[in-house]
N, C-alpha and C positions, 0 to 999 in steps of 0.2 A: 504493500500500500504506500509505505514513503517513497520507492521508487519512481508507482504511478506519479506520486505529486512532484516528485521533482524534475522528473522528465515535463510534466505537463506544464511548471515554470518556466523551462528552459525552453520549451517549443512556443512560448507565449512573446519572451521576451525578440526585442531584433536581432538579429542576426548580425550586426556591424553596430558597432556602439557610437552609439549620437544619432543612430538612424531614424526617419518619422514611423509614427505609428502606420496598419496595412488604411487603417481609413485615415491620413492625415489629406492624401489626393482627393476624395471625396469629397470632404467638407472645405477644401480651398475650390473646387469647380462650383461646389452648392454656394459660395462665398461671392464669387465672379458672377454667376447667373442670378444672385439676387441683385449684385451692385448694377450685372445690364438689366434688367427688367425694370428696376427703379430708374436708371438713364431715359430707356425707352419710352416707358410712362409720361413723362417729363416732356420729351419732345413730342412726343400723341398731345399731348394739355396744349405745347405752342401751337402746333398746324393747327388744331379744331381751333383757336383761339383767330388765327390771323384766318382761315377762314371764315368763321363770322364776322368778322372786319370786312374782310373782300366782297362778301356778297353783299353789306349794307353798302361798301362804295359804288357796286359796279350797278345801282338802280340812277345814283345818280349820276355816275359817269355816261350813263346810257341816255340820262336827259340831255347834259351837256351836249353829247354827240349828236343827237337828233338838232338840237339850234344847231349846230357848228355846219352843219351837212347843206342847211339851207346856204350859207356861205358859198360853201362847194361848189355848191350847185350853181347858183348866181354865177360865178367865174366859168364853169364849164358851160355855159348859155352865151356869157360875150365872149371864150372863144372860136366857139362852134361858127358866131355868127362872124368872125374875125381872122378867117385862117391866114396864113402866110405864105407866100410865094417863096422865096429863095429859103434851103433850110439851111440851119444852123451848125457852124462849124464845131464850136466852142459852145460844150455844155458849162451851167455849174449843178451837181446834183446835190441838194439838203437831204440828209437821212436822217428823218425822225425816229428816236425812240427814247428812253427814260434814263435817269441815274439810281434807279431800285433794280435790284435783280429778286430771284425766288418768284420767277413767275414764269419758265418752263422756256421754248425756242424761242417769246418774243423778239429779242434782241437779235439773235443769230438770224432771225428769218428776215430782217431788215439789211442785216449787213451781208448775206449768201444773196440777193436779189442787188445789192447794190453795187457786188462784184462782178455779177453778171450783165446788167447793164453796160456799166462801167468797161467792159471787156468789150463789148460792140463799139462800146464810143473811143477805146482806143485806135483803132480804125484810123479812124479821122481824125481825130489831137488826142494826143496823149497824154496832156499835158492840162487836159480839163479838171478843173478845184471841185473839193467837194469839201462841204460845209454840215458836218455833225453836231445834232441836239443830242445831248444827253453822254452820261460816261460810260455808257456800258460796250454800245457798238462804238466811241470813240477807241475804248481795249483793243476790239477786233480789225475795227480799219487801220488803225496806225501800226497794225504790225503788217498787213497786207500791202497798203497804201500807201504806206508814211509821204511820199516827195507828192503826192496830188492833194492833202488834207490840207486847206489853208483855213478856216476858223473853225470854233468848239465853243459850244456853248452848254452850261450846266445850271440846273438848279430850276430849270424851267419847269412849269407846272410840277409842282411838287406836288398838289393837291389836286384841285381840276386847274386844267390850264384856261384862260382866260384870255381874250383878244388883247387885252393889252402886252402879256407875254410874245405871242407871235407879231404885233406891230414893233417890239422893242425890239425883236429878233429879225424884222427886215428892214428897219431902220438904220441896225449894223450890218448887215451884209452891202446894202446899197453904200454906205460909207465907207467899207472896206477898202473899195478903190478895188478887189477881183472882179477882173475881166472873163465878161462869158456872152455869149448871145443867145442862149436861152435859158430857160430854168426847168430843171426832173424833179422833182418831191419824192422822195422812196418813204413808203411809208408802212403802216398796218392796215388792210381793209378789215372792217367789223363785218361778219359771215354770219353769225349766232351766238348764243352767250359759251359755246364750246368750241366754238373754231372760227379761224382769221385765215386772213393768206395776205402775202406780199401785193403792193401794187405800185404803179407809180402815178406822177399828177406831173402834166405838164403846165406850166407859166409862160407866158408871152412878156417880152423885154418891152420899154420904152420903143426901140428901133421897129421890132416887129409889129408895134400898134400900126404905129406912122406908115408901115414899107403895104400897110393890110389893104386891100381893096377897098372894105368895108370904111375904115373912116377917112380912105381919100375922098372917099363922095362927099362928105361934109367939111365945111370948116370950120377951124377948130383953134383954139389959143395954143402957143406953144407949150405950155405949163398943162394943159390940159391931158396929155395921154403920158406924162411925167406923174402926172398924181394917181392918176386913173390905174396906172403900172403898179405904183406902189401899192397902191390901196389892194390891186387886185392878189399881190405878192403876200400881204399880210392876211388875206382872206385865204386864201390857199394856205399857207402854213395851220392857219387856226383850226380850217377843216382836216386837216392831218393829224395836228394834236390833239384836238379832242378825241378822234376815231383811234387815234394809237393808243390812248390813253383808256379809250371801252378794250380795247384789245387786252392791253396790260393786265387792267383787275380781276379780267373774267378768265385770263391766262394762269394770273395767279390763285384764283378761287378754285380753279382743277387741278390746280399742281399741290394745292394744299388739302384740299381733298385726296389727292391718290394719295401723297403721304400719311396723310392719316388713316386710310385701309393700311397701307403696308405697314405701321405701325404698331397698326392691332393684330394685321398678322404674322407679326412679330413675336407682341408680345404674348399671342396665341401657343406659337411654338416652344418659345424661353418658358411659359408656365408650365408647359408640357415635359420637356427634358428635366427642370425644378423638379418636378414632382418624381419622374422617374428616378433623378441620381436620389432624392430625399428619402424616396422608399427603398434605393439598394444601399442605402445607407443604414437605414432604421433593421434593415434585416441583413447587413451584415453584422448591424451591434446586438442583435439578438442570435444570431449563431455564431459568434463567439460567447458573449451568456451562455446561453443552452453547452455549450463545448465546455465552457470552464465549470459547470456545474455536475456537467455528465463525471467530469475527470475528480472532481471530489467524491 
């Protein structure tokens, strides 16, 4: 009988002295899998949270957009009726989109269409400026683009953008002193509150007013298609940003959304393997019990 107990000491103790117990691996993985399940949790609480943000934004970025559209539209009516003869050498292309990211290919789908573009109009000059809103496609254009980027502009509608942002924004570009003869808009089209696609907007210059058939037939003050350009410059920008900006939220509102399924099933699977290693844990401490009881 002392034999049994002392071989059953010996078989108990480790085998290498300082070495961890046979369940010290258990309870450090049960250790990590609670500390990611409590991580997980945490970031499930943020996306549900900035999802209900995005969806109260995007009822009202979807107003904004509906006025801004009448804009649009107004401009795409005087140039339907306005077309121009000689075409243009010298683009400058504006590429809308935002300084926020977490909201899925917005940005990229602005700046892979402005590449493409852009690659036809190398063509003809290669040397045509492009003028970026926002920081995000500023990242991706200037590593593509860097010697065609001549302005950037940030901070712009941070909330809804508003006309006076886009007038301030073609007030500098017109000041700029870059040289172009016409104007592209790359921007977001709004499709539904689950999908967008790339588009662009063309702008008629000062020169292409004047050179138009349509207002040779009247006469007209010199200053007259100098405002009328600009005006129509800052109406077109405004119809971009508000529509890029319904893009943005409702972009962001499904990107936070699927995060928060894969979240949950996440946290579906980590409770799952929890509870498996917890139970091969609680019954390997019970067969050693039942061992060291048998051997008394």
């Amino acid at each position: 009988m002392l034999a049994r107990r002392t071989l059953a000491r010996v078989g108990s103790q480790p085998s290498v002295l300082g070495a961890a117990p046979t369940n010290a691996r258990n309870m450090a993985t049960l250790r990590e899998l609670e500390l990611r399940l409590k991580s997980v949790r945490n970031i499930e609480k943020i996306t549900k949270s900035m999802k209900m943000i995005a969806s109260t934004k995007l009822a009202k970025a979807q107003r904004a957009m509906t006025q801004g559209k009448e804009y649009g539209a107004a401009n795409a009516e005087l140039f339907q009726n306005a077309p121009t003869e000689t075409p243009a050498k010298r683009k400058l292309f504006i590429v809308v989109s935002s300084d926020k990211g977490l909201c899925g290919g917005v940005h990229s789908s602005v700046s892979k269409a402005t590449r493409r573009v852009f690659a036809e109009q190398q063509e003809i000059d290669p040397e045509s400026p492009i003028t970026i809103i926002g920081d995000k496609s500023k990242a991706q254009l200037s590593r593509a683009l860097p010697k065609n980027v001549a302005l950037t502009f940030n901070q712009i509608g941070r909330d809804v953008p508003t006309f006076a942002d886009a007038a301030g924004v073609a007030d500098l570009i017109i000041k700029s002193g870059v040289k172009y003869d016409s104007i592209t808009i790359v921007y977001n089209k709004f499709i539904s509150a689950i999908s967008y696609e790339a588009a662009t907007l063309e702008v008629l210059t000062e020169n292409a007013l004047k050179e138009s058939p349509g207002f040779k037939a009247y006469e007209m003050e010199d200053d007259f298609t100098k405002d009328l350009s600009e005006f129509a410059l800052a109406n077109a920008i405004y119809a971009a940003l508000v529509e890029g900006h319904a893009c943005e939220i409702s972009a962001r509102r499904n990107a936070m959304d699927n995060a928060s399924k894969n979240a949950s099933d996440m946290i579906n699977s980590l409770q799952l393997q929890y509870n498996r290693g917890r139970q091969a844990a609680i019954t390997n401490e019970l067969v050693d019990i039942i061992t060291g009881a048998s051997a008394l």
